[in-house]
N, C-alpha and C positions, 0 to 999 in steps of 0.2 A: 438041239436048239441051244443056239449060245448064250450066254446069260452074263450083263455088264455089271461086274464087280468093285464095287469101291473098296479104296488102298485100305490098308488097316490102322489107322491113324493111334492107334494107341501106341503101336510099334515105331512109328518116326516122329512122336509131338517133341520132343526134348533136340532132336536136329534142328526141325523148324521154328523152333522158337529161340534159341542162338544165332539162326538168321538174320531172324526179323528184326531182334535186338541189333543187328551189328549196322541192318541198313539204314534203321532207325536214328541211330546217335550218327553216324554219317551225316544224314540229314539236319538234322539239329545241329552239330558243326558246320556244317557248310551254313545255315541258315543266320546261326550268331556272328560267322566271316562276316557276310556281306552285310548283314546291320550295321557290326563294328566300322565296314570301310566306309558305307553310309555315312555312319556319322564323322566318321573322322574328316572326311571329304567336305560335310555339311560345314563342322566343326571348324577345320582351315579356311573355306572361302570366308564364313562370317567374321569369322576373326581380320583374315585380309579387309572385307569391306568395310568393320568397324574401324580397324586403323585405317584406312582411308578418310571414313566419315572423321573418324579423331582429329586427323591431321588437318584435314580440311577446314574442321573449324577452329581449331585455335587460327589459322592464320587467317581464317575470315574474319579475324575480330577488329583486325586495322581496315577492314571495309565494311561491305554488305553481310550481316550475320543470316551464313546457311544454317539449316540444319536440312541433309540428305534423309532419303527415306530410310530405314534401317533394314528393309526389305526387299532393299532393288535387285534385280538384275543386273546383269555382266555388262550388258549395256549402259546402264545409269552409273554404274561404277567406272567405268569408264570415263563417261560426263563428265564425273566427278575430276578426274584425273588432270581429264581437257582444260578442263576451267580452272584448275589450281595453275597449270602451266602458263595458260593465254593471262593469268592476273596477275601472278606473282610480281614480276618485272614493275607492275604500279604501285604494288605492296613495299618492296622493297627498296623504292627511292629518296635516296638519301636526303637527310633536309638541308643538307647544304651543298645541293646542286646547284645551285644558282652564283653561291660565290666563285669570285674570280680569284687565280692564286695571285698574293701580292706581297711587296715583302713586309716585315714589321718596322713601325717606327716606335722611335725610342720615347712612348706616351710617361708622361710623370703626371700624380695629380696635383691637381689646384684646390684653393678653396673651393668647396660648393655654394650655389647659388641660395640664397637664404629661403629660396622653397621652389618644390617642384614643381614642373611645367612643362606643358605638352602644348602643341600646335600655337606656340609663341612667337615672337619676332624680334628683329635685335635690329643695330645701326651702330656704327663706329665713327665717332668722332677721336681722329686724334687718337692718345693714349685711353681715354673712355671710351666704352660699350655699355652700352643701355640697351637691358632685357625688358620686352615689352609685355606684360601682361599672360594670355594662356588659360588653358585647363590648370586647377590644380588636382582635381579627379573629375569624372566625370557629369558628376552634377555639383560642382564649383570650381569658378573661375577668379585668377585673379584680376585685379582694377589699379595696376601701380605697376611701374616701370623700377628695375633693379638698377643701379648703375658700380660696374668695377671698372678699376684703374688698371689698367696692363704694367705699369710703371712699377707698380710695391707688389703685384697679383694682391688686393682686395678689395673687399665690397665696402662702398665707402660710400652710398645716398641708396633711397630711395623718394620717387613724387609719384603722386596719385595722377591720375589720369581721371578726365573728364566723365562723369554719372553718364552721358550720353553716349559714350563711344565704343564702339566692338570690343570683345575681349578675348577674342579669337580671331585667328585665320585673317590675321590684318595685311594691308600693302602696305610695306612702310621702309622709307629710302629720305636719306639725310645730301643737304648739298654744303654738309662741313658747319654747319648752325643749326638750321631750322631741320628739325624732323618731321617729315609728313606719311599722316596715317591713316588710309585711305580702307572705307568701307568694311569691312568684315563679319564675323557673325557677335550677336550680340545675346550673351545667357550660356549656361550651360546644357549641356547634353544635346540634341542636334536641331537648338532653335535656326531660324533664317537669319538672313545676312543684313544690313542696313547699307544705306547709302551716305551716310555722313560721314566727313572727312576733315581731322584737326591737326593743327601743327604745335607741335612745342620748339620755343625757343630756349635752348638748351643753355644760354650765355644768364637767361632774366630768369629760367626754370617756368616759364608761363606758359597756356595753351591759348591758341584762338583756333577757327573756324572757318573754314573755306565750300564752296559752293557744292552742294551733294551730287553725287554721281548722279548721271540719268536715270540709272535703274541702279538696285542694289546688287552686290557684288557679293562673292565669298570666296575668298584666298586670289583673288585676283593678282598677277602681273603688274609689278609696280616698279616706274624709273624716273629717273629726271635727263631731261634728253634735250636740249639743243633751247634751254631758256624755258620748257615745259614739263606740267607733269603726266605722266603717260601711263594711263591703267588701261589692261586688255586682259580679255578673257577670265580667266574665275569661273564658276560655277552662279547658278541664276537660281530665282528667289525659292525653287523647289530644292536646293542643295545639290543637284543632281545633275539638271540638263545644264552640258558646257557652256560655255556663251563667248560668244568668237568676236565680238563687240572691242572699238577699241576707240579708247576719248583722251583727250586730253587739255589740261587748263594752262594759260600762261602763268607763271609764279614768279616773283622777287622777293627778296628778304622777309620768305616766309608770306609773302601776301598775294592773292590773287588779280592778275591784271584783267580778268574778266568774270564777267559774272553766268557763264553759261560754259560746258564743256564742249570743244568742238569736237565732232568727228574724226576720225582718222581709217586707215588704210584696215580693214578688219584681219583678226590674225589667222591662216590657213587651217589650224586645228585648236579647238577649243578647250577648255578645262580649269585645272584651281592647279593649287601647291607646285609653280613653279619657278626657279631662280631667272633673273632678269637683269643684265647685267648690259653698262655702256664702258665701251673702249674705244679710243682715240675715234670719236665721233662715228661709234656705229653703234648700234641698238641688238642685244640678242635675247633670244626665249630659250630657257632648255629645259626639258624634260618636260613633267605632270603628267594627266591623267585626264579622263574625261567618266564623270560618273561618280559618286562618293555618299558614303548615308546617308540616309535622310530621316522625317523624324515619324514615328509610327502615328497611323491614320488613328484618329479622334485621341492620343494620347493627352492628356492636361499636360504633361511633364516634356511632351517632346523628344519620347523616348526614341533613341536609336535607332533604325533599323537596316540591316545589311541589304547592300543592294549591288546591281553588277560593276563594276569598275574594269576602266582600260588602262594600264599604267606602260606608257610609251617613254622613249629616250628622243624624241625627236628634238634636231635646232633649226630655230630661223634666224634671220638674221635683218633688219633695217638699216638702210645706209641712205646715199644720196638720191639716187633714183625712188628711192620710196615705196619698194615693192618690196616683198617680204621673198628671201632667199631660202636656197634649203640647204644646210652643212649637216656636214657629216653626223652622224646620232652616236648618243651615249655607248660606251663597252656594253652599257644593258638596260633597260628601261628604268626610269627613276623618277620617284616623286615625293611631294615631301620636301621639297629641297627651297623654298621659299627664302629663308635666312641660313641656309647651309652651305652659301659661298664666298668667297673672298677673291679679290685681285692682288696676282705675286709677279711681280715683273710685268710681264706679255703673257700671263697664265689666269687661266681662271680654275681656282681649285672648289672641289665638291665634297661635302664630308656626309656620308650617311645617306639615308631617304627610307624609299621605300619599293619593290621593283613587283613582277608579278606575281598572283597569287600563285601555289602549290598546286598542280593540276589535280592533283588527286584528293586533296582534303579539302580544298578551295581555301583553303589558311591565307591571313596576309602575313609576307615575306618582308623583313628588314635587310636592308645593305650595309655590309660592314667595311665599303670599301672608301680610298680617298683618292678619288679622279683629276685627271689635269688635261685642262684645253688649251692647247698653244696656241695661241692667238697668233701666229706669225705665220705657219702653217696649216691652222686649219684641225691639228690632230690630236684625236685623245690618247690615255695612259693611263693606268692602275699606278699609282707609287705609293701606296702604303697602305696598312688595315689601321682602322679604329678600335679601342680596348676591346669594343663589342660593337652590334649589327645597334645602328639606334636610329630613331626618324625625328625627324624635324629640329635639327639640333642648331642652336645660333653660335655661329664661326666667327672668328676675328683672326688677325693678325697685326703682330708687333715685334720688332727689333728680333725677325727670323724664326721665332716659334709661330705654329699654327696653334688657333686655340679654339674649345665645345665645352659647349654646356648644355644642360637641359637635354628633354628628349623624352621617348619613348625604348626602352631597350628591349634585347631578343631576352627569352628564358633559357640560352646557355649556347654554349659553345655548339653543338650540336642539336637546336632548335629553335630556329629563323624567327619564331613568329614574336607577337611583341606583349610584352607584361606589364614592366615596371615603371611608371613615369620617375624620371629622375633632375637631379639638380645639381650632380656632379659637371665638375669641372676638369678638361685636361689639357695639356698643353706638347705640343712635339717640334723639335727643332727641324725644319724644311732646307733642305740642298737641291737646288734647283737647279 
């Protein structure tokens, strides 16, 4: 009978257990391997998706601030990716896209203006220019008219202006005597506009009084055109909605031959802040905008408040037929430009304004260019930069210099939008 015998294990323990041992630590190396690649593996993606998530947001700071998950997937990292590409390109546009190259004129300064002032008005008699009133911040306005000599470059009067009359965003055009100042907004910070309308006699230094607009106005289109005076368009008593409305009074030596405004031809696009200028018996509009602040609901103070804006370059043009024509538009949309033009020859020259906002920050955008409209042809021109981008600056010209004062300036060379109300003066010699 056979009989199943077990090995002798006393006799091979010391073999088998140098086995065991060896497959054992095999194990456990091989085991610490793939941990270590584990993590390393773990280790380098997070890393990669943090410096992504890093990257991501520093440049998200000039937009929408992300913060990614810090535990996404290959997928979401990705996303991540996508999205920094498809934005970047809006991230990265320059703030002076919008200028046009032009070349420099030789600016010197002037005396400054004896105070600052934004959204003001001017009028050139002669070798005098008389600065009309203005912001001088945001909640105070001036009530007095500057007067410099072109002849010596100094400030040499100033006269108070009538307790009744706007102190902003005025119409206001001279027929060589009598200056007239039609409607505008009255108060600081973004009260409504009135309808009263005064003239000074620049020779006696007196104001009197002319019949009020139909409705009240604000930066309206102001000319004197064919023995009358002609307001159109402006902005209406909300500050805001355009007003395409267009009246006019008969005038002589400053006085009105009637006592009601008559109707006229209404103008094709409506709005405020735009230059209005008459040549050998034709009437033109350029520029403005349709849309401007207005003043915050139940405010006491009539605060501020930003609202959407259209800023176009468009011209029209009035002649004998009496219909409003359509010329050629600005190199680029401009507004602001109310007292920012002068006539040089057969030229109508533009210094400064204001053009569209910044698509991407919705910023408003200052013009630092100085435009020329040939009146013989019809065409514009860039010929020269202003020291800086500024809006609403009042122009003159004399004995071949172009000359600005006042304004709104940009905050640098490389940063369009507007800061500083100013009362500098400058002057640059034109070759036309």
């Amino acid at each position: 009978m056979t009989r199943f015998t077990a090995p002798d294990q006393t006799h091979h323990s010391p073999f088998y257990a140098a086995k065991w041992a060896v497959l054992t630590s095999c194990a456990v190396l091989l085991g610490v391997a793939l941990a270590a690649d584990f993590l390393w593996a773990s280790s380098s993606y997070s890393s990669s998706a943090y410096s992504l998530i890093a990257s991501n947001l520093v440049l998200d700071k000039a937009g929408t601030f992300v913060v990614p998950d810090a535990t996404a997937n290959e997928a979401n990292v990705k996303g991540v990716v996508k999205e920094r590409k498809e934005r970047a390109p809006q991230r990265l546009l320059s703030g002076t896209f919008a200028d046009i190259a032009a070349p420099e004129l030789p600016w010197e300064p002037m005396p400054p203006a004896p105070v600052p002032r934004l959204d003001g008005a001017s009028a050139q008699i002669k070798n005098l220019f008389y600065v009309f009133a203005g912001y001088g911040t945001i909640d105070y306005v001036h009530s007095h008219v500057d007067i410099f000599n072109f002849t010596d470059n100094t400030w040499v009067g100033r006269l108070d202006t009538p307790k009744e009359m706007a102190h902003s965003h005025l119409g206001v055009i001279t027929d060589g005597r009598y200056i007239f100042v039609v409607s505008g907004q009255y108060g600081p910070q973004c009260r409504g506009p009135t309808a009263r309308t005064f003239v000074l006699d620049t020779e006696t230094k007196k104001w009197s009084s002319l019949p009020p607009l139909p409705s009240p106005r604000y930066a309206p289109a102001t000319q004197l055109w064919r023995g009358r005076l002609h307001v159109m368009g402006g902005s209406k008593e909300n500050r805001h909605t355009p007003g395409t409305e267009h009246w006019s009074l008969g005038v002589k030596d400053g006085k009105a031959l009637e006592k009601v405004w008559r109707k006229e031809v209404p103008i094709p696009r409506g709005g405020p802040h735009r230059a209005c200028v008459v040549y050998n018996d034709r009437l033109f509009v350029i520029g403005g905008q349709e849309g401007d602040f207005m003043p915050k609901p139940g405010s006491p103070i009539f605060k501020c408040s930003r609202r959407h804006e259209v800023v176009y370059g468009d011209v029209y043009m009035l002649d004998d037929e009496m219909k409003w024509k359509v010329l050629p538009p600005m190199p680029k949309p401009d507004s602001h430009i109310e007292s920012s033009w002068v006539l040089v020859n057969n030229s109508i020259i533009i210094t400064g304004g204001t053009t569209e906002k910044n698509p991407v920050t919705k910023r408003m955008i200052l013009v630092g260019e100085v435009f020329q409209f040939r009146l013989d042809n019809l065409t514009w021109s860039v010929i020269g930069r202003l020291p800086y981008r500024i809006k609403t600056t009042c122009t003159g010209f004399w004995n071949g210099y172009l000359y600005f004062t006042s304004g709104q300036r940009d905050r640098g060379p490389d940063n369009p939008q507007p800061r500083q109300v100013l009362g500098d003066m400058f002057r640059a010699k034109l070759h036309l």
